[in-house]
ChimeraX commands (.cxc) that place a marker at each C-alpha (Angstrom):
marker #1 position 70.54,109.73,70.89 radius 0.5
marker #1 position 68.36,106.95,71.51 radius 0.5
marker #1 position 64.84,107.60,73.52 radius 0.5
marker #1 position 66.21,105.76,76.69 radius 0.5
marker #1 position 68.64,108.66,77.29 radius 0.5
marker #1 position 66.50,111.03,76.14 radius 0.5
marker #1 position 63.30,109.71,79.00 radius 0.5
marker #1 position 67.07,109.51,80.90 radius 0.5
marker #1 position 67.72,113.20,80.41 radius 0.5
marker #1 position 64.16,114.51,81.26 radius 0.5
marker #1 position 64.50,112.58,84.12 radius 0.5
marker #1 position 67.28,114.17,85.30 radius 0.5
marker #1 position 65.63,117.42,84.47 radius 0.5
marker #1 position 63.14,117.35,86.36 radius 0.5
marker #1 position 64.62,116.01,89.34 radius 0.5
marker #1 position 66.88,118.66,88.98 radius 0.5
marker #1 position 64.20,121.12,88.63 radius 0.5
marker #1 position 62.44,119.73,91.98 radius 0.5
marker #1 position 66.05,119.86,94.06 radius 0.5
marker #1 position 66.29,123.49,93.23 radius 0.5
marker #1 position 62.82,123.98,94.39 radius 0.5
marker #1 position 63.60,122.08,97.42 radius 0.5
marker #1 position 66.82,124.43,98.09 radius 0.5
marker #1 position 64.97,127.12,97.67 radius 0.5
marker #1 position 62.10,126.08,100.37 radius 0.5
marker #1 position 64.93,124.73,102.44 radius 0.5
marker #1 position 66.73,128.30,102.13 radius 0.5
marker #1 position 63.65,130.10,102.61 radius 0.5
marker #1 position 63.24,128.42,106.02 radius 0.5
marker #1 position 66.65,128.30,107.53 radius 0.5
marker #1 position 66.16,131.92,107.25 radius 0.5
marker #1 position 62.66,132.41,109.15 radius 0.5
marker #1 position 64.10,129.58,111.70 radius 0.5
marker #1 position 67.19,131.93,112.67 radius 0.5
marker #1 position 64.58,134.90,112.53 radius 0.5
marker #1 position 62.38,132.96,115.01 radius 0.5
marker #1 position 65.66,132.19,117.12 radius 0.5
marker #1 position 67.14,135.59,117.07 radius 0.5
marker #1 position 63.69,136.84,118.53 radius 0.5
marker #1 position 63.31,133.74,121.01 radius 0.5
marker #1 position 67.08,134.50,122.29 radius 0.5
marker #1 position 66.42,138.12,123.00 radius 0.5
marker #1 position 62.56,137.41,124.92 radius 0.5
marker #1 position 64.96,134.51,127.00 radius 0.5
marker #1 position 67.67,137.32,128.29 radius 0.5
marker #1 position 64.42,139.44,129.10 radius 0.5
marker #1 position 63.07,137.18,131.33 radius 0.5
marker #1 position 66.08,135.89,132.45 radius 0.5
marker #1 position 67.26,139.68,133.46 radius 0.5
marker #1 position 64.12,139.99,135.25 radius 0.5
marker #1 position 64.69,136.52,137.07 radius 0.5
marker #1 position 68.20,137.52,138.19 radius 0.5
marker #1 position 67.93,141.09,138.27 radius 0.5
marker #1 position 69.73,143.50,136.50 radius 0.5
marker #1 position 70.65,146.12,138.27 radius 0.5
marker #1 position 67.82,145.89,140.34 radius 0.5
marker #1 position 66.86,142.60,142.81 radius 0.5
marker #1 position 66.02,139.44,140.55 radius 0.5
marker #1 position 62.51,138.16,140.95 radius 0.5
marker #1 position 64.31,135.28,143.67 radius 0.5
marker #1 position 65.18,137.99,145.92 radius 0.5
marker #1 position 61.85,139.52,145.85 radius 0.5
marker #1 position 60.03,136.75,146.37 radius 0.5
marker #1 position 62.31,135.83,149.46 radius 0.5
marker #1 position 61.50,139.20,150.94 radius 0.5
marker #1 position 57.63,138.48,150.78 radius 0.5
marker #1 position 58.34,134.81,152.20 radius 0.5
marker #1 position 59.82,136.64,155.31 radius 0.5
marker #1 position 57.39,139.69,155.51 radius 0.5
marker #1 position 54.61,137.31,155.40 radius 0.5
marker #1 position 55.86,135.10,158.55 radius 0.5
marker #1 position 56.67,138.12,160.16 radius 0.5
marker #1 position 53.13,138.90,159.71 radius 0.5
marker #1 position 51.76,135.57,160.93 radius 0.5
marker #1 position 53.87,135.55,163.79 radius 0.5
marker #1 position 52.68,138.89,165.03 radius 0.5
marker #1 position 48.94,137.37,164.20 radius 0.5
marker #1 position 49.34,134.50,166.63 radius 0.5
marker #1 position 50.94,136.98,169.33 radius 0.5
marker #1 position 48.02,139.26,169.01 radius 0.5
marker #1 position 45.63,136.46,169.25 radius 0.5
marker #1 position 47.45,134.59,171.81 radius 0.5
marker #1 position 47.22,138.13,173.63 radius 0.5
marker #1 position 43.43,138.73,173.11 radius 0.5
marker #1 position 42.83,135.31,174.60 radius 0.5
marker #1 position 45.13,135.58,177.71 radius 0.5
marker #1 position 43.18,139.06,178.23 radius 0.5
marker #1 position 40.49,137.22,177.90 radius 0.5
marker #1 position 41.01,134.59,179.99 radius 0.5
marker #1 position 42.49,136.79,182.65 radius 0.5
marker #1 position 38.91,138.70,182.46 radius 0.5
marker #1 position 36.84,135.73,182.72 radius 0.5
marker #1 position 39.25,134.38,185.87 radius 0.5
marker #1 position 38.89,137.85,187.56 radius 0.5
marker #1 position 35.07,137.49,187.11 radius 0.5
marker #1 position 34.54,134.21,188.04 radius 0.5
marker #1 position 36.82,134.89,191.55 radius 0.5
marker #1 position 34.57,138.41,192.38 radius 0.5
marker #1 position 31.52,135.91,192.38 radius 0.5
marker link #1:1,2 radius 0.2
marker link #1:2,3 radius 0.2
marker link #1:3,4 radius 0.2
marker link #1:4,5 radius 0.2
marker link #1:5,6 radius 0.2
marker link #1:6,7 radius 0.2
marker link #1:7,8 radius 0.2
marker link #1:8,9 radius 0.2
marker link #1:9,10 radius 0.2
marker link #1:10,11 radius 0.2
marker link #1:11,12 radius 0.2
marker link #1:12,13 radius 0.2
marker link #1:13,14 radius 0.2
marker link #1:14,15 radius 0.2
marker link #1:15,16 radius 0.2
marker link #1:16,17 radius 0.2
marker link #1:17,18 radius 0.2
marker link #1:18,19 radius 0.2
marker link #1:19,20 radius 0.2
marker link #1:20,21 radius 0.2
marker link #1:21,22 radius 0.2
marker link #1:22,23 radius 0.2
marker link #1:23,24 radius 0.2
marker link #1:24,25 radius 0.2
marker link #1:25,26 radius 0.2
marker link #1:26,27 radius 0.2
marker link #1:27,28 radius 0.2
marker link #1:28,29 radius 0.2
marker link #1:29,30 radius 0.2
marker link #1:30,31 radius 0.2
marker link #1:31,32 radius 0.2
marker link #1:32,33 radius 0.2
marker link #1:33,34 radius 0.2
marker link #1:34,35 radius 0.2
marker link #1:35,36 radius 0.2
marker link #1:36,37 radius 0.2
marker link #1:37,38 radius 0.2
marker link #1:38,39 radius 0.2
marker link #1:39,40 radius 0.2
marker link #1:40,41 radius 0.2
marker link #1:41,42 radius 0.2
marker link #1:42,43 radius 0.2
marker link #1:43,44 radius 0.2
marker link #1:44,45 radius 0.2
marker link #1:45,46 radius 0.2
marker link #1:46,47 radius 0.2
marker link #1:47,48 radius 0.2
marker link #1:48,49 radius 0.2
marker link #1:49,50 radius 0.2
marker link #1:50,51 radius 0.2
marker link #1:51,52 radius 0.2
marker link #1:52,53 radius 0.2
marker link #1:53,54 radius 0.2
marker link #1:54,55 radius 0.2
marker link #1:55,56 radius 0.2
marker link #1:56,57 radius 0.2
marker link #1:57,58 radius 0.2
marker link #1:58,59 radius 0.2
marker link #1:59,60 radius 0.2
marker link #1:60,61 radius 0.2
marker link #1:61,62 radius 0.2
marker link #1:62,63 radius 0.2
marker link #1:63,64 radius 0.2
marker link #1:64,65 radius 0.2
marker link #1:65,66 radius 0.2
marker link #1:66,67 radius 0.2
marker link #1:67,68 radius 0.2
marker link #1:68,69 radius 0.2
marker link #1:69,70 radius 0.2
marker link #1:70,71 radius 0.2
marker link #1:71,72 radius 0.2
marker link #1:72,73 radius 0.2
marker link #1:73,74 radius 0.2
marker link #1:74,75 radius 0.2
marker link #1:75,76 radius 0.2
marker link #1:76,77 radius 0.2
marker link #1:77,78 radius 0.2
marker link #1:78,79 radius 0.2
marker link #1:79,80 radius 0.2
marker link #1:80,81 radius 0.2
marker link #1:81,82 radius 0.2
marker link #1:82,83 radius 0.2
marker link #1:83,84 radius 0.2
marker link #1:84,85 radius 0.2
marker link #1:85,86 radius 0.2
marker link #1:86,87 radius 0.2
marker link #1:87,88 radius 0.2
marker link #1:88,89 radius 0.2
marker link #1:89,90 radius 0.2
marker link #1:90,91 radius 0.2
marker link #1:91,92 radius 0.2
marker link #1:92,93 radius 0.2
marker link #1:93,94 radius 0.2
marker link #1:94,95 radius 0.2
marker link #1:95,96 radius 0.2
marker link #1:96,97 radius 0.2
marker link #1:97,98 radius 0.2
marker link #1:98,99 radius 0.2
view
């Protein structure tokens, strides 16, 4: 065996060496990575079950009913303001005519 193949061989032995090294890394994290993704999918169908509701109204339909409880709300706000003013103004009329 001449020293070329020999350097040749070493070579190749240590390149070997460094792809099992790199299949191992590569291994190791393909595994954390579906770990990570496994844990990732499940918090996702939490919050999506919570967005749509299951079982129960989704966070849309909640939200909707606050949307329409609050205009209710502001619409009874400007009747009893319109209200206090017409009393108001009705008070101020009658006083102004009794002078």
């Amino acid at each position: 065996m001449t020293d070329l193949e020999e350097d040749a061989k070493v070579i190749l032995a240590r390149i070997e060496g460094k792809i099992e090294s790199h299949a191992a890394e590569l291994t190791r994290h393909v595994g954390e990575e579906r770990a990570w993704q496994a844990t990732t999918s499940e918090k996702i169908g939490r919050i999506d079950a919570s967005l749509r509701g299951n079982g129960t109204p989704g966070i849309n339909v909640r939200l909707d009913r606050i949307e329409q409880r609050e205009k209710g709300r502001a619409k009874l706000t400007w009747i009893a303001v319109t209200s206090a003013l017409g009393a108001l103004a009705a008070s101020v009329a009658a006083f102004v005519a009794k002078k």
